[in-house]
N, C-alpha and C positions, 0 to 999 in steps of 0.2 A: 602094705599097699601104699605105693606114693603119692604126696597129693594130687599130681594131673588124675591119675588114675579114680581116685574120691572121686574129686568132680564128675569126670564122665560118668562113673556110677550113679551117683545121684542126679545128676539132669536124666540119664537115662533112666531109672524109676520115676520121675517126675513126667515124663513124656510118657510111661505107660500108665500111669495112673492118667494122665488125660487122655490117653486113646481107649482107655479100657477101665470106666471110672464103674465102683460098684453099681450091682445089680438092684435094681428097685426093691423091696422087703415087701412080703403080704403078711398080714397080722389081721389075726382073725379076733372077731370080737362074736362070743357068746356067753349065752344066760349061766354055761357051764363047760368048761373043759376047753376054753380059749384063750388068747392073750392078755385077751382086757373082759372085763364083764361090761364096762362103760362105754360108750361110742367114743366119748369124749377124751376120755383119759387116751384112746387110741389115736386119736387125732393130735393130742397134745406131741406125744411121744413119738410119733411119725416123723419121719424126712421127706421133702418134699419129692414127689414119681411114686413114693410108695401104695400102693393096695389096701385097702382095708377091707374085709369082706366078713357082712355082718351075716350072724346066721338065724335061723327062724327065731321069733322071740318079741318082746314088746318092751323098749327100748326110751326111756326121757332125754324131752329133746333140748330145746333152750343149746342148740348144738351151733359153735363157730367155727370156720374155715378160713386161717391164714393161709395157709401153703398148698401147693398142687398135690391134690393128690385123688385118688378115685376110690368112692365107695359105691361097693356093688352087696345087695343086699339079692335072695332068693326070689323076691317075689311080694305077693299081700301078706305071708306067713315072717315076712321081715317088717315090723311097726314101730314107727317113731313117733312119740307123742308129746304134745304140752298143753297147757290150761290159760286162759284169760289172755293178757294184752305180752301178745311174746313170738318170736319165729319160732319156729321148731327146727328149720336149720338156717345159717346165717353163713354165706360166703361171700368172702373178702376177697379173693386171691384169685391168680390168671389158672388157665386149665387145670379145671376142677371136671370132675365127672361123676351125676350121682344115677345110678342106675339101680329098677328093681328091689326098690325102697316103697311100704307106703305111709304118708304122713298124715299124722291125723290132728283136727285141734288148733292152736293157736290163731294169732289176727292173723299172721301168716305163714303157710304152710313151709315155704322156701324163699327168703329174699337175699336176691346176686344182689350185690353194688359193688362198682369198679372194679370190673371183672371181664376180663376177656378171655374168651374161647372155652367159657364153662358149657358142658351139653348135660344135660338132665335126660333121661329119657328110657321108656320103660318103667316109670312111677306111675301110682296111684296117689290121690290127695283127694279127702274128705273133712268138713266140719270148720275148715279156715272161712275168713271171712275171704281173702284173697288168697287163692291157691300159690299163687308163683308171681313173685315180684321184681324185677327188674331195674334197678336204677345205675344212670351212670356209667352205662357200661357198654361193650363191644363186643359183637361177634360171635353173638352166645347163641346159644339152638333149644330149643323145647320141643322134641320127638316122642310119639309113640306113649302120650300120657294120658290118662283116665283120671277127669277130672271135675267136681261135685262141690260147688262152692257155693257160700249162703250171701256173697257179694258178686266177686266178679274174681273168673276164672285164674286170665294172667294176664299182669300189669306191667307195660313199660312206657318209662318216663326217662328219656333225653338218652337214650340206648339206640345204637345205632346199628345196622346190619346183624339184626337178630335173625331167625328162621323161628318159626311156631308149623308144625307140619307134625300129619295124623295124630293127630291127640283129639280127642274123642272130650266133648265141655258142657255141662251147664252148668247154669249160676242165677241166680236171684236177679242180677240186674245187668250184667254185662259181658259176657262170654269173654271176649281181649278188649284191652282197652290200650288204645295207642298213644301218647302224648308227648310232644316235641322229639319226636325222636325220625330216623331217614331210613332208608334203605332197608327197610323192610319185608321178608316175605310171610306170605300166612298162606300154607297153600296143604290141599288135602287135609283138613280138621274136619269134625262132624259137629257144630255145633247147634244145639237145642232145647228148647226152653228155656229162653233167654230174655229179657224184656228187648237186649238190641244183641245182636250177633259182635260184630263187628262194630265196635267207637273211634274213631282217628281223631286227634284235636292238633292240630300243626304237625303234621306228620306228611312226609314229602319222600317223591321217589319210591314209591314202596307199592309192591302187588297183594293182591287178593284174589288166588286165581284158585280151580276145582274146590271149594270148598263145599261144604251140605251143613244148609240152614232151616230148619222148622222148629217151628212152632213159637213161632216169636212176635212182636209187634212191630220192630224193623231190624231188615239183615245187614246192612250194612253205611253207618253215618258217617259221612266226613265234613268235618267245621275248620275252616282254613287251612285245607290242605292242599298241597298242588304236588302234581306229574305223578299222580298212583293209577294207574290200571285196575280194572275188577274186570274178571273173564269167567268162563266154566262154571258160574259156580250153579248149585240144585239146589232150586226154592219150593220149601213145602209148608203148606199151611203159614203164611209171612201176609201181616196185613199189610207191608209196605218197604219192596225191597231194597231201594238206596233214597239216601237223600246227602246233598251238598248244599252247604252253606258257606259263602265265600270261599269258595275253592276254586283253584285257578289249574289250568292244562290237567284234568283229569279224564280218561276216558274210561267207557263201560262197552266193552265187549261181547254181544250173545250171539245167538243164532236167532234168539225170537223175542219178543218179551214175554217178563218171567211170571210163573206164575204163584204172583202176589195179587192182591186187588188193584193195590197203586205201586206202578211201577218206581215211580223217583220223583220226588221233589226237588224245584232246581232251582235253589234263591240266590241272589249274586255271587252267582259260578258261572261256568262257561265250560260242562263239562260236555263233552263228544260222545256221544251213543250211538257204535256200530253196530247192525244189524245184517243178515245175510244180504239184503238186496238193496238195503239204505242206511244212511246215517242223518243225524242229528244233531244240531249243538243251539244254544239260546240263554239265555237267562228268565227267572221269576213265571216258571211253569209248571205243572204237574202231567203227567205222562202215565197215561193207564192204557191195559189195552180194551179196543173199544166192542161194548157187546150189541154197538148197533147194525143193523144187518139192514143197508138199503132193499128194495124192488123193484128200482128202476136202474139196475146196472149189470141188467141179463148181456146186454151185447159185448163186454168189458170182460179180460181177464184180468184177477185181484192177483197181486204179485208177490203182496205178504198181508201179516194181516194188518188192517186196519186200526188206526189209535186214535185216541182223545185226548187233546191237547185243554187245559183247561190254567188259564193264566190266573197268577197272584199276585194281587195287587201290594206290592211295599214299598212302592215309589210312587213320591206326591209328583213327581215328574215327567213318568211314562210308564208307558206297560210295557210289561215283554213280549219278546218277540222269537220266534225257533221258527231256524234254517234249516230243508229237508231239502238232501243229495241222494240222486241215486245214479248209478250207472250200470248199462246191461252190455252183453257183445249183440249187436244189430242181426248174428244168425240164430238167438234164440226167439226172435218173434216173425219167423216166415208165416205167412198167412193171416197177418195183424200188419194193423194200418201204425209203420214205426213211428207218424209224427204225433201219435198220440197218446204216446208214451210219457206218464208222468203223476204228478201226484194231485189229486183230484181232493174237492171237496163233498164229500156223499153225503153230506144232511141235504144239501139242494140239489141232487138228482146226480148228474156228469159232468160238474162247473170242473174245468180244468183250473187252476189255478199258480202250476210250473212252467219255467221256459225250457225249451230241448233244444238241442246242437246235435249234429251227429260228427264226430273225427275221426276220421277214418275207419274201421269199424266197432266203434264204441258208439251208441246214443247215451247221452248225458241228461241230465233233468233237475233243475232245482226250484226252489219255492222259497217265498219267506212270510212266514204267516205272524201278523202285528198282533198283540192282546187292544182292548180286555175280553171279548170277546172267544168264548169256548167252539170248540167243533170237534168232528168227527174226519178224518184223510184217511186215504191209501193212495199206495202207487197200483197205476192200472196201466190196461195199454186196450183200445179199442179191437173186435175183430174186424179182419177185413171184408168190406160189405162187399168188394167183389168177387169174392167166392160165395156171396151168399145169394147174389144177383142172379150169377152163373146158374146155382142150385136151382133156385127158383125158378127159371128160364127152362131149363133141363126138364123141371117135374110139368113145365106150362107143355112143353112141347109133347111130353109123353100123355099127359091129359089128354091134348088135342086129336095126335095120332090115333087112341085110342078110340076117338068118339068116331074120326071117319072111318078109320076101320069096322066099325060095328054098324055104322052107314050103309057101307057099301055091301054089308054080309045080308044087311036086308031087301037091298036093291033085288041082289040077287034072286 
């Protein structure tokens, strides 16, 4: 062969090895008749893409992950264990995949650090102090995990565009705990018996939307967080379902309020609470809904329900004060008087207390109720007394008619 000819030959192998570079390796690790008997010694001895798939059995953890690669275990009948102050497994490295594993034991059960696009998911984890931990990292997902923890479920600290979705959580103190970290979603989880569902502490941009919260003391706290949404979520048995402490452009999303006792505590934040027919926003207040039921506001339709605003005092400076907006289309109150439309104070009877505009066919309505000072509103709209006038005039005349007719039948 001449040398041009060499050459072309080997650039040409060299170009099929890169279009066509080996196949990833599975190496099976079991108690008997597998590659490895040790998780570990599997992992060592791997290349990164490779498979490793553990098979039923009960498995020591104290387990490290440099390189990419995916373990997929059976199911609960796949267990990886460790004892006292230790992970059980420890990943270091970009797309990592642990699936169908469950981990029992250690301070914690799984801790990612500087790690991107690891997804976990389809685990079980019991007996860690903190199930799943998260530092330093990007992009990672916690799917589809059953999760039993004697601290707090799963932990992230300065990790960024994670995903936490259907995983199923209790924990002794904290179901997720969020901590400087952004772009968060935590959406479809069950969490329960929890002292708090949901903790955020500088945590920014990030949702908390259909989630299922009972049995807890509160569902969801945020302390200097801003631009997070909470939407959908199902509150059961919760003595108090959000609260904001210096949090800035947050809003909270429902159809009604939820049912906690107390709906949110709201201390210098400014967070926005839609509801179907109104919204809210203020500082240094507490927000329940209200179980008092006026008797002098039979002529008035109630438009949602009614709440209790009850201010807290932490300014040696002023009280708080919450903004109530509502806006309706002007053809859902044919037969009601439209200027009456707005948000009313019902502990003193029909005290209107909003202004209205009507543009073009929208009427508009707001209020701004000052602390310290507690009360009881809804938005109402009066009916209209001249159909009632009408009515009334109607039944005088048929009265009337009737009496001279029976007049006249005596005459007779």
């Amino acid at each position: 062969m001449t040398r041009p000819s060499l050459y072309i030959f080997l650039l040409s192998c060299m170009l099929t090895m890169l279009i066509f570079p080996a196949s990833a390796a599975n190496i099976v690790v079991a108690e008997n008749g597998g590659d490895y008997t040790g998780i570990q010694d599997a992992v060592d001895n791997a290349e990164a893409g490779d498979t490793i798939t553990i098979m039923p059995g009960e498995y020591s953890g104290w387990i490290s992950i440099n390189k990419a690669l995916e373990l997929e275990g059976t199911g609960p009948e796949t267990v990886i264990t460790a004892e006292g102050d230790s992970n059980v497994l420890h990943i270091s490295a970009d797309d990592v995949m642990i699936s169908k594993i469950a981990f029992q034991g250690g301070t914690r059960g799984i801790y990612i650090d500087d790690s991107a696009r690891t997804l976990i998911e389809d685990c079980t984890f019991t007996g860690s102090e903190t199930s799943v931990s998260i530092s330093e990292s990007r992009t990672c997902s916690i799917e589809n995990c059953d999760i039993e923890a004697e601290m707090i479920g799963i932990q992230l600290y300065n990790s960024n565009s994670t995903v936490l979705s259907k995983n199923n959580i209790t924990a002794a103190a904290r179901g997720i705990s969020l901590i400087y970290s952004e772009n968060i979603t935590v959406k479809e989880n069950t969490l329960y018996e929890c002292e708090v569902g949901i903790a955020a502490e500088r945590v920014s941009e990030s949702s908390f939307e259909r989630n299922g919260l009972s049995g807890m003391v509160g569902a969801v706290v945020l302390i200097a967080s801003e631009g997070c949404h909470i939407s959908g979520n199902n509150v059961v048995d919760v003595l108090q379902y959000t609260q904001f402490f210096t949090s800035q452009d947050c809003m909270v999303d429902m159809n009604r309020l939820e049912d906690a006792e107390y709906f949110t505590a709201d201390i210098f934040s400014d967070t926005s609470y839609v509801f179907e027919n109104y919204s809210l926003t203020g500082h240094d207040y507490a927000l329940t809904s209200s179980s008092y039921t006026p008797s002098d506001t039979s002529g008035y339709k109630m438009l949602a329900d009614p709440v209790n605003l009850t201010f807290i005092n932490v300014s040696e400076t002023g009280s708080g004060y919450v903004i109530l907006e509502a806006a309706s289309l002007l053809s859902e109150f044919d037969g009601y008087d439209q200027e009456s439309y707005g948000f009313y104070n019902i502990d003193s009877g029909e005290r209107i207390i909003s202004n209205s505009a009507i543009e073009n066919d929208t009427i508009r309505a707001q209020a701004v109720v000052e602390g310290p000072e507690s009360g009881n509103y809804a938005l109402m709209v009066k009916k209209e007394q001249g159909w009632i006038n009408i009515m009334i005039f109607i039944a005088f005349i048929a009265v009337i008619g009737g009496m001279i007719l029976a007049l006249s039948k005596r005459k007779k």
